[in-house]
Rosetta silent file (secondary structure, phi, psi, omega in degrees, C-alpha in Angstrom):
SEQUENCE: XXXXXXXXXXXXXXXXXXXXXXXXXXXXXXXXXXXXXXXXXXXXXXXXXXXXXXXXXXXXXXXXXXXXXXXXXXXXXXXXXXXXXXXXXXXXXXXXXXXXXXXXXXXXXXXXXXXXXXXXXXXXXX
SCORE:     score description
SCORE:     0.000 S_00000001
   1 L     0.000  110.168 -158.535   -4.785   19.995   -0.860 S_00000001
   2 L   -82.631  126.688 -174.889   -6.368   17.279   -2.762 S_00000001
   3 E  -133.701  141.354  132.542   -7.579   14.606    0.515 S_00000001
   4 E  -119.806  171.403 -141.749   -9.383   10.822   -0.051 S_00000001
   5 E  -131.943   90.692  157.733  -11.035    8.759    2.138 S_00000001
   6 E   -44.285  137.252  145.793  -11.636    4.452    1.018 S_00000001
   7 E  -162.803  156.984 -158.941  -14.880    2.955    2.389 S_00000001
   8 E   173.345 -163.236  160.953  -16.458   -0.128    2.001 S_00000001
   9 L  -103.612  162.842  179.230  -16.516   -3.363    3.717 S_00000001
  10 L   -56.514  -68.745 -172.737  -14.039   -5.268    5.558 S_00000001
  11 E   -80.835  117.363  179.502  -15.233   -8.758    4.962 S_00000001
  12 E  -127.418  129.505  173.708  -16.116   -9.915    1.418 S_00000001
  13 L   -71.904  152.999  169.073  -17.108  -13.672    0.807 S_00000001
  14 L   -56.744  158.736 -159.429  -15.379  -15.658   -1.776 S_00000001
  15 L    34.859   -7.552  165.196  -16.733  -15.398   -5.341 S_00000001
  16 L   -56.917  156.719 -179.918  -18.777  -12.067   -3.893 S_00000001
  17 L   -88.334  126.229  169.678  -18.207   -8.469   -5.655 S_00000001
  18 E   -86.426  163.780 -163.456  -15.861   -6.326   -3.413 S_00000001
  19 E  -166.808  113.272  165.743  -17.025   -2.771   -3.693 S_00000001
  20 E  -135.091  145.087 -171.797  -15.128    0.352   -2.502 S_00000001
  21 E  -112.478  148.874  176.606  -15.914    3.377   -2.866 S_00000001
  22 E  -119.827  118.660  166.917  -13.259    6.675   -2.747 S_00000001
  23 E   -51.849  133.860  161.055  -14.314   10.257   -1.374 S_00000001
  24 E  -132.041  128.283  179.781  -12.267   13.107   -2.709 S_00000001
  25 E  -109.307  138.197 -177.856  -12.286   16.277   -1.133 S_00000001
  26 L    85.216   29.550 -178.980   -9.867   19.431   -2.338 S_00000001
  27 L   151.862  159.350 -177.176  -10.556   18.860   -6.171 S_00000001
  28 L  -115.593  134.378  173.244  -13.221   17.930   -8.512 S_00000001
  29 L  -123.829   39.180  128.356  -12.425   14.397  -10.235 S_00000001
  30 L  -127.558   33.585 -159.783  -13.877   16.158  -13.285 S_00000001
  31 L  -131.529  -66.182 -160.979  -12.357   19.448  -13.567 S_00000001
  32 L   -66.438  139.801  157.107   -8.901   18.479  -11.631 S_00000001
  33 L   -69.847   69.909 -160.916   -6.335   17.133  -14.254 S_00000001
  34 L  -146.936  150.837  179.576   -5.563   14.352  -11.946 S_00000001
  35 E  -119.978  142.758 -177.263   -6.262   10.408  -12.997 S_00000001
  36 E   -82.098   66.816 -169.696   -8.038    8.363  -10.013 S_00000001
  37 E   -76.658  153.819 -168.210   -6.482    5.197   -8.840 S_00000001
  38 E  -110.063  107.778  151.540   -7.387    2.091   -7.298 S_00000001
  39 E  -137.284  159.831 -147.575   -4.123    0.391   -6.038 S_00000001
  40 E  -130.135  163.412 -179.459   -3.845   -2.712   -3.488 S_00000001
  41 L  -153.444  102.107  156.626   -1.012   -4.152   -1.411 S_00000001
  42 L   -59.642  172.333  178.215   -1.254   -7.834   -0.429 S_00000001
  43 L   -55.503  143.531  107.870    0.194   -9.085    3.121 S_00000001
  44 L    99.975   59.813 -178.446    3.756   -9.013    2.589 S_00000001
  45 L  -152.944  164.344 -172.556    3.854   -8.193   -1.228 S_00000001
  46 L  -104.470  176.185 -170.679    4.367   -4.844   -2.885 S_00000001
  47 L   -44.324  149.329  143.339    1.847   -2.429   -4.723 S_00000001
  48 E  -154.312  142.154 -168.118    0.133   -3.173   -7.427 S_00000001
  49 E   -76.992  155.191  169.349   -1.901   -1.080   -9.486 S_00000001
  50 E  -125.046  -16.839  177.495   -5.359   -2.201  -10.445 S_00000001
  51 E   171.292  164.920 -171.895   -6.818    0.326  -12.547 S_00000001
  52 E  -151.306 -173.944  175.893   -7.546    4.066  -12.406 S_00000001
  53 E  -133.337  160.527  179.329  -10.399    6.782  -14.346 S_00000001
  54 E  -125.397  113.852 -144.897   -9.826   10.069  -15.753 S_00000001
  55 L   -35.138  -32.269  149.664  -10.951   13.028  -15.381 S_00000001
  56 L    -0.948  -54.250 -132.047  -12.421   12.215  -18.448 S_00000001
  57 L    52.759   22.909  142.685  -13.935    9.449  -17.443 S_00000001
  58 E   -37.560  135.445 -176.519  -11.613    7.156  -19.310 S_00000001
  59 E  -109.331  150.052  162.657  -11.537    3.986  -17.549 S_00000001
  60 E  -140.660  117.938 -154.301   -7.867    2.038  -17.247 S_00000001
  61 E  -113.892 -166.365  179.960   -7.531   -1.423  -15.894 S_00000001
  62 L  -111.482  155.524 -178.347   -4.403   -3.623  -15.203 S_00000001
  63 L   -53.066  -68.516 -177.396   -4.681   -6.488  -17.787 S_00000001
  64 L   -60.357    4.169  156.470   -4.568   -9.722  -15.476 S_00000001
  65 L  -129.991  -18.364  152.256   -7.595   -8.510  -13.372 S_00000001
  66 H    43.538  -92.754 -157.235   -9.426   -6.556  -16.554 S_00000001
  67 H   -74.271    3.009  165.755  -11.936   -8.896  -16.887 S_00000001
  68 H   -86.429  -36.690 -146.546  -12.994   -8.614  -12.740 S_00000001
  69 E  -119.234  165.187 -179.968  -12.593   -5.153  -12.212 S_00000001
  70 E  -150.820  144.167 -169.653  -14.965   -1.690  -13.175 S_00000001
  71 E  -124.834  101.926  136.538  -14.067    1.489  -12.073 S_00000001
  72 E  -107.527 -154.877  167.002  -16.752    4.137  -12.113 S_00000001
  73 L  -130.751  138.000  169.440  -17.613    7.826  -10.939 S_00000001
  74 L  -132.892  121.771 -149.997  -20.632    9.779   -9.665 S_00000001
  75 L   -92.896  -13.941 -172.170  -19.185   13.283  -10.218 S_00000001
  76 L   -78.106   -4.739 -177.330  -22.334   14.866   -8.037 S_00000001
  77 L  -100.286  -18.621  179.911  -20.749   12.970   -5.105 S_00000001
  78 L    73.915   10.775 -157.352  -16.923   13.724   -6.026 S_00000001
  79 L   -86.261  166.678  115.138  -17.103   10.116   -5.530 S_00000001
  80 L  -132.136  178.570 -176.228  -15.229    7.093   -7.536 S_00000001
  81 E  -166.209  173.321 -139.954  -15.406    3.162   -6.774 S_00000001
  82 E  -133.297  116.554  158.805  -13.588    0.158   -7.409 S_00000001
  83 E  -124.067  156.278 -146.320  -15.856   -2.907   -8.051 S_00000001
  84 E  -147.959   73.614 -174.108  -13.522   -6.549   -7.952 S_00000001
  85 L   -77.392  151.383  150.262  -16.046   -9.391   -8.917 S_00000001
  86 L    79.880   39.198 -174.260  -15.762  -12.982   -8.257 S_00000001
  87 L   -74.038  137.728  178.522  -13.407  -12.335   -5.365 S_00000001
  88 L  -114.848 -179.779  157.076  -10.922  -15.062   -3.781 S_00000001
  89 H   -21.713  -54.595 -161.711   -8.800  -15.283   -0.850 S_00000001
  90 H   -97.567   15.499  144.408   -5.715  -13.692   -2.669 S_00000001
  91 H   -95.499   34.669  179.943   -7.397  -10.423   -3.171 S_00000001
  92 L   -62.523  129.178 -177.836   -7.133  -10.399    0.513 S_00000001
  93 E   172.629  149.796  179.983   -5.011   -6.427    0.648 S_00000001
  94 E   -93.618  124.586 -177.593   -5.097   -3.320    1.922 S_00000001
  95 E   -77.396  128.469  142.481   -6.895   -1.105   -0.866 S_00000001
  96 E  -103.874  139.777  149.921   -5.565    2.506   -1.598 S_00000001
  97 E   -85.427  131.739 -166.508   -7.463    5.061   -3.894 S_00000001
  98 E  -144.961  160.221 -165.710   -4.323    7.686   -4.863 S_00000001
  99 E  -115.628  134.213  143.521   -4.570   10.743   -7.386 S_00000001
 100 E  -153.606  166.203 -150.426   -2.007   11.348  -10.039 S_00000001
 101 L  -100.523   14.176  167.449   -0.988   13.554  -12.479 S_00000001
 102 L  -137.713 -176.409 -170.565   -0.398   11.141  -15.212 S_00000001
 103 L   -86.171  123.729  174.688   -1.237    7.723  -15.893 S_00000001
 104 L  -140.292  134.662 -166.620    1.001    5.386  -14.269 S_00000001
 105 L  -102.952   20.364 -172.687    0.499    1.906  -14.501 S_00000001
 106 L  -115.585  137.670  164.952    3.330    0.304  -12.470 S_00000001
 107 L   -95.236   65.648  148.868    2.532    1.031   -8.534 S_00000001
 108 L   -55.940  -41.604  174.675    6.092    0.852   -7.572 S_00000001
 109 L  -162.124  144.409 -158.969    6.886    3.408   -5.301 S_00000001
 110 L   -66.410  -19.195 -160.654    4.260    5.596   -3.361 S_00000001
 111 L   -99.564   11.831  145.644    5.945    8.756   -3.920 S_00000001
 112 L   -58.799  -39.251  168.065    4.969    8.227   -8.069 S_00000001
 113 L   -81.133  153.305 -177.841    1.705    9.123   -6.902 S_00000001
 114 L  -103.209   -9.232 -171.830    1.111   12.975   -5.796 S_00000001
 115 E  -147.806  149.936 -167.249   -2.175   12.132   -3.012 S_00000001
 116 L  -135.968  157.862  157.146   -3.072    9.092   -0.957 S_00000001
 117 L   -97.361  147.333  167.106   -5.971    7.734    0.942 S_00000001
 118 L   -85.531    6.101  164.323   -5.071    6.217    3.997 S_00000001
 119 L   112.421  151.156 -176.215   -5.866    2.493    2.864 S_00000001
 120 E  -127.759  119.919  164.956   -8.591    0.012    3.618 S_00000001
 121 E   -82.429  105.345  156.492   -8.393   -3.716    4.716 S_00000001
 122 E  -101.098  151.591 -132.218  -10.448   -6.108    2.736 S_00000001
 123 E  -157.873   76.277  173.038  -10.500   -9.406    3.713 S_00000001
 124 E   -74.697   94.318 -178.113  -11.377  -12.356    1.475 S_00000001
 125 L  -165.842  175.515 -171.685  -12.659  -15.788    3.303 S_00000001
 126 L  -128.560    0.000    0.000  -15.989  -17.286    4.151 S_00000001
């Protein structure tokens, strides 16, 4: 049973880099055939993927935040992390990291993913 954990901070100032990092326990996220996702849920808005890695370490972003976001891995930690530069207000969202076993780049519905973290609040304001 593949488990992950989000941590980071809460608070992030405007035009500051948000930075989360996701624990995975119950798999290797270089061994396990599983792609690594970052996806977010503003207040009262629906999923949306932002980008995910591969076992690989293929990186995949969503276009419209591309040029903000980096995804990388430190594999001795089982670790991956989400960095979100230049952050405003309206990446205000609760952050999930979610495993799946293809690439899927629409976050529509939760049960498209096969493993969940249970989510993170970030908070964009100064």
């Amino acid at each position: 049973q593949v488990q992950l954990q989000e941590s980071g901070p809460g608070l992030v100032r405007p035009s500051q880099t948000l930075s989360l990092t996701c624990t995975v326990s119950g798999g290797s996220i270089k061994t396990s055939y599983y792609y690594w996702n970052w996806i977010r849920q503003p207040p009262g808005k629906g999923l949306e993927w932002m980008g995910a890695i591969g076992s690989s370490g293929s990186t995949y972003y969503r276009p419209s935040l591309k040029s903000r976001t980096s995804i990388s891995r430190d594999t001795s930690k089982n670790q991956f992390t989400l960095q979100l530069s230049s952050v405003t207000p309206e990446d205000t969202a609760l952050y999930y990291c979610a495993a799946s076993k293809t690439l899927i780049l629409a976050a529509t519905n939760k049960k498209l993913y096969d493993y969940w973290g249970q989510g993170t609040q970030v908070t964009v304001s100064s």
